[in-house]
Structure formats: C-alpha cells, structure tokens
N, C-alpha and C positions, 0 to 999 in steps of 0.2 A: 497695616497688613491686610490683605484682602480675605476676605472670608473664604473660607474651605468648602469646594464645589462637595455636597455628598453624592461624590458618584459613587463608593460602594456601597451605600443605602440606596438609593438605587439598585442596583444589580442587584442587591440579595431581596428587595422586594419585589422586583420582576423572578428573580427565579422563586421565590415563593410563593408566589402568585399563577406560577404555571405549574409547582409544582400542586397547589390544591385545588386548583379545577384541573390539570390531565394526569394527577398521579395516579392515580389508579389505571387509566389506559399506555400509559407510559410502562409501569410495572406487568402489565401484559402481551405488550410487546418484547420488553426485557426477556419476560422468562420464556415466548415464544422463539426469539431467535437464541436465546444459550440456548435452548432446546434442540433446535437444530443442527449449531454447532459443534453441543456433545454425542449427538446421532451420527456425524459427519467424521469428528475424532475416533468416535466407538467402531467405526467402519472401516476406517484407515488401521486402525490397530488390530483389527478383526484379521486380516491381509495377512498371509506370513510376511515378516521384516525382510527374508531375503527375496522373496518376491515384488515389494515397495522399494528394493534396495535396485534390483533388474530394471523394475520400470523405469526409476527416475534415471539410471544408468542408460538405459536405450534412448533416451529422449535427450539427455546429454551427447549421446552420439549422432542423434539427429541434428542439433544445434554447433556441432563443432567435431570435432575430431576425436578418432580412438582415445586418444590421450587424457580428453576433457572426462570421458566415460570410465576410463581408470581411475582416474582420481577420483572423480566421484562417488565411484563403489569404494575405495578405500576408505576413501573420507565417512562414509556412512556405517562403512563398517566399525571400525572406528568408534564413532560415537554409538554405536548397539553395545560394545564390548566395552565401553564404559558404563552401562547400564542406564541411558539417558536417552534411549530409543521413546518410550511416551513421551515425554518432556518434549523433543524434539517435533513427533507429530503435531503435535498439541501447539505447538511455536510456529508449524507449519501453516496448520488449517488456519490460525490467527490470523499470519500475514497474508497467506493466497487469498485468505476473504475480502481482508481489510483491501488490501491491495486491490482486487477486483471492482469492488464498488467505489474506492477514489476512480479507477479508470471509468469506470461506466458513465460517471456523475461528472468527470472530468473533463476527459474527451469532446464530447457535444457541449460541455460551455467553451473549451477552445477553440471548437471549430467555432461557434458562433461567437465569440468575441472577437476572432479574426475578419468575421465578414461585417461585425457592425462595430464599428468603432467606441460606441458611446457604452453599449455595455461592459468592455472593457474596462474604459474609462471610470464605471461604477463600481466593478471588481476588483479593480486592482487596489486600490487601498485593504479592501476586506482579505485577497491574497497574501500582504505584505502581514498584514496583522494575523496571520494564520501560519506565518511562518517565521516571525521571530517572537512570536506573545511562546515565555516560556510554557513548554507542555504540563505542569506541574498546574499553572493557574486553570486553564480550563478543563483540568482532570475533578475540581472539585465542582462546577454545577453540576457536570455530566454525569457525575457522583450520586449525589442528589437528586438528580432526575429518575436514574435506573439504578440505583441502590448499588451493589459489590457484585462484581461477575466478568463475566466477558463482555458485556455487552459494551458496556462504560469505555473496558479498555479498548474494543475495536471503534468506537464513536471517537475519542481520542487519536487513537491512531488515523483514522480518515481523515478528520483534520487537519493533523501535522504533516499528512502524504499526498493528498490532491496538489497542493500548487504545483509541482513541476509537471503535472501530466498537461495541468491548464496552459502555463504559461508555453512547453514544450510545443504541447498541441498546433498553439495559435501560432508561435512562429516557425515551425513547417509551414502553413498557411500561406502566411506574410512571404518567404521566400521563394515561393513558386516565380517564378517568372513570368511578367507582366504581359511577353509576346507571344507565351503559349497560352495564356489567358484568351486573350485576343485572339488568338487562332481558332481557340475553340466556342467562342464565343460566333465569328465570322461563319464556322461552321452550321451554325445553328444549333449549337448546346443547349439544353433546359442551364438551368441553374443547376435544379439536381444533377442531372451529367457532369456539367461541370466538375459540381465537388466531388464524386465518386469516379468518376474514370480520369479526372483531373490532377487535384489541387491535393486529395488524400492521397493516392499512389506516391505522387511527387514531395509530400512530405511525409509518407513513412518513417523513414530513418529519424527524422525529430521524433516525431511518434514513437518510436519505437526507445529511443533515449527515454523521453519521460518515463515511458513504462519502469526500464529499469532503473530510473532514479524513484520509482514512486514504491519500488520492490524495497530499495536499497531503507528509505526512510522507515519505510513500513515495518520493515525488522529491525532498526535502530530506536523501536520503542517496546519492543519485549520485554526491558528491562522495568522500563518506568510505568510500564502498563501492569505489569505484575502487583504493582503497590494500590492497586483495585481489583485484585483476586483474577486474573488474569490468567493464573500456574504456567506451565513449560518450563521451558532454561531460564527463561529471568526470575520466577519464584526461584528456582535454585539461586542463582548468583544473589538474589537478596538474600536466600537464607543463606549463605555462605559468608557475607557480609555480617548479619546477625550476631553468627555465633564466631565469627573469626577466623573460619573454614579456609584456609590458604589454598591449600588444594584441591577442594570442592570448588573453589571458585575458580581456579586453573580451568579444570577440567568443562564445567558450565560455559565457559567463556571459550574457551576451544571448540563447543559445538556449537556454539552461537556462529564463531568465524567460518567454519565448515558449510554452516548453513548457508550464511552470508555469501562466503565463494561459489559455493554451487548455482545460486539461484541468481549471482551476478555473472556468471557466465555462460550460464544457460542463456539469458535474456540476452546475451550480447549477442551470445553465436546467433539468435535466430535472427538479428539485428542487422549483422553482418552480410548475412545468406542472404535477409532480403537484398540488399544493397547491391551485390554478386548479381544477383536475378536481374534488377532494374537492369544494370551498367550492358546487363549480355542483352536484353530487350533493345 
C-alpha cells in the first residue's frame, strides 16, 4: 500500500503558520470591516421600513414593469409583518456587499482571461475548485483566520460567488464577433477602445447574467454563513432547525425566497432593458 501523502498536515501547518505571523493584522481587518458593515445595517435600519420598502419598489419599477413593483412592495411587506424586517436587512447588506466585491474582483479577471489566454488557462482549475470544493471545508480556515463574525462569512460567500461573474464575464468576450473586431481595429482603435466602446457593450448581456448568477449564489449561502455568526434569516432558519421550529422555519425560509425573487428579478429586468437599448441602437 502506498504511504499516505500528509496533505492535511500540511494545510493546517500553513494555515497556522499565517495564522501566527498576520493574526493579529488579520483580526484587525476583521473587526475593521464588521465595523462598517454594522454601520451600514445600523443605517439602513435607521430609514423608516416603509420608505426602504418605496425605494426598492421604485427601482423594481425601473428594472421591469408596474407589476414587478407590486410584488415587490407586497413581498416586503410581507416579510416586516412577519417581524423579520432586521433579519432581512442584515441578509441584505451581506449579499449586496459580498456580491459587489465578487463582481469588482471578478469582472477585470474575465476580461483579462478573455484577452490572454494562458491566464485562463492558470484559473481555471482554481475556478473549478472554488465551485464544487463544498462551502463547509473552507468555512473552517477562514474561520480561523478572522475568528466568528461577518467577516468569515462574507470571505466565504465571495468564494463560492465569483466564478460565474469570471467565467460569464470572459465569454461575452470570447463571442464578440471577430469582424467587428477587425473593423475596429482597421479603424484605428487603441486596445483600450476597443474593449470599452467594443468588446464590453457587445458582451453586456453575459455580464449582466453573471451579475445575476453571482447575486443568486451569493444569497444561497445565508444559510451556511450563519454557522459563523453571520445572523439575518439564515441565523433564524438554523435556530429554527435547533429547536424544531416548523413554523419559524416556514416563515424564514419564505423571506429568504422573497428576497431571492426580488433581487433576481430586479437584475434581470435591468438585463433585459439593456438588451432592448443595444437591439434599438
């Protein structure tokens, strides 16, 4: 029988090893960003409910139709007269952050794995392993590294929600068509031109899918991010699991899909409109 590679002696000597020379900078970072994210919840909550209920209704009517803005004030309502309005916020600013900085971090490695091939080629194994390595294993270095809070769980959550912004990103890219390339290129395009009056317009609508798959993930770990002090609706649905809450967990789990629908059809209609915009162009 062949001897047994210690690869998890390994891994836990390297994460121990980072954690005793940056844990202390690490843990400053931590309680610097919860800090802003509880400044950010504390602000949103601050807001009367049915005023935060208006906004994201008007912006729903931006992205789609009367109808989209109905529901969604119902929907919202809804979940306040359940009593799960914090919760909710708290679930919100999670995902819009998480979510943001996959895209931020995302995006520009898509465009640039589209234009160079070999970087890809180095990414994408690390992609593949960031999206079926269950979320559970690397909830525990992250753990480790920045202690119980939010931070862990949005570290977490950007991991498991960047690849489709990346992969999305790059093929909009890839399918620009090679003769308007060439056109513009014969033009006398920069490269910069190129990719901005180019190659990104013309692949929006991927772009614009990633985004909402990168939404869609991003709130599909509220639950499991909770199990590192995380709180909102997925501390609920765990405690409800806990103590055996059948109805607590109805109700948790109903605002979760609430959420979920909203902010997936939000991202579509704006998805849409652009698409609308291009085709009238």
């Amino acid at each position: 029988m062949l001897p047994k590679i210690p690869l998890a002696g390994w891994i836990n000597a390297l994460v121990n090893w980072i954690t005793h020379v940056a844990g202390p900078v690490l843990m400053d970072i931590s309680h610097f960003v919860e800090h802003i994210i509880n400044a950010v919840t504390a602000g949103v909550l601050w807001i009367p409910w049915w005023l935060v209920i208006l906004v994201i209704a008007a912006i729903a009517y931006l992205s789609g139709k009367w109808k989209l803005a109905v529901g969604t004030a119902i929907g919202l309502l809804f979940v306040y007269d359940l009593r799960l309005w914090s919760d909710l916020i708290n679930t919100l600013v999670m995902v819009v952050v998480s979510a943001a900085i996959s895209l931020l971090v995302g995006i520009p490695i898509g465009i640039s794995s589209a234009r160079r091939s070999g970087l890809y080629r180095f990414i994408s194994p690390i992609l593949d392993l960031m999206q079926t390595m269950p979320p559970f294993v690397y909830l525990v270095p992250v753990l480790l590294l920045f202690s119980i809070g939010t931070v862990p769980a949005i570290l977490a959550t950007i991991v498991f929600a960047m690849p489709p912004s990346i992969r999305l990103t790059r093929l909009g890219i890839l399918q620009v068509p090679e003769d308007l390339v060439e056109a513009a290129e014969a033009f006398g395009s920069t490269d910069r031109q190129l990719l901005w009056k180019v190659q990104i317009p013309l692949a929006m609508p991927s772009i614009k899918a990633g985004i909402n798959q990168t939404l869609m993930l991003a709130l599909s770990m509220v639950v499991i991010a909770s199990m590192v002090g995380a709180g909102g609706l997925g501390a609920d649905v765990m405690q409800s699991l806990e103590t055996l809450n059948v109805g607590k967990g109805v109700e948790s789990g109903l605002a979760i899909v609430i959420l979920a629908v909203v902010l997936d059809r939000i991202s579509q209609g704006f998805g849409k409109d652009y698409m609308k915009a291009s085709k009238g162009d």
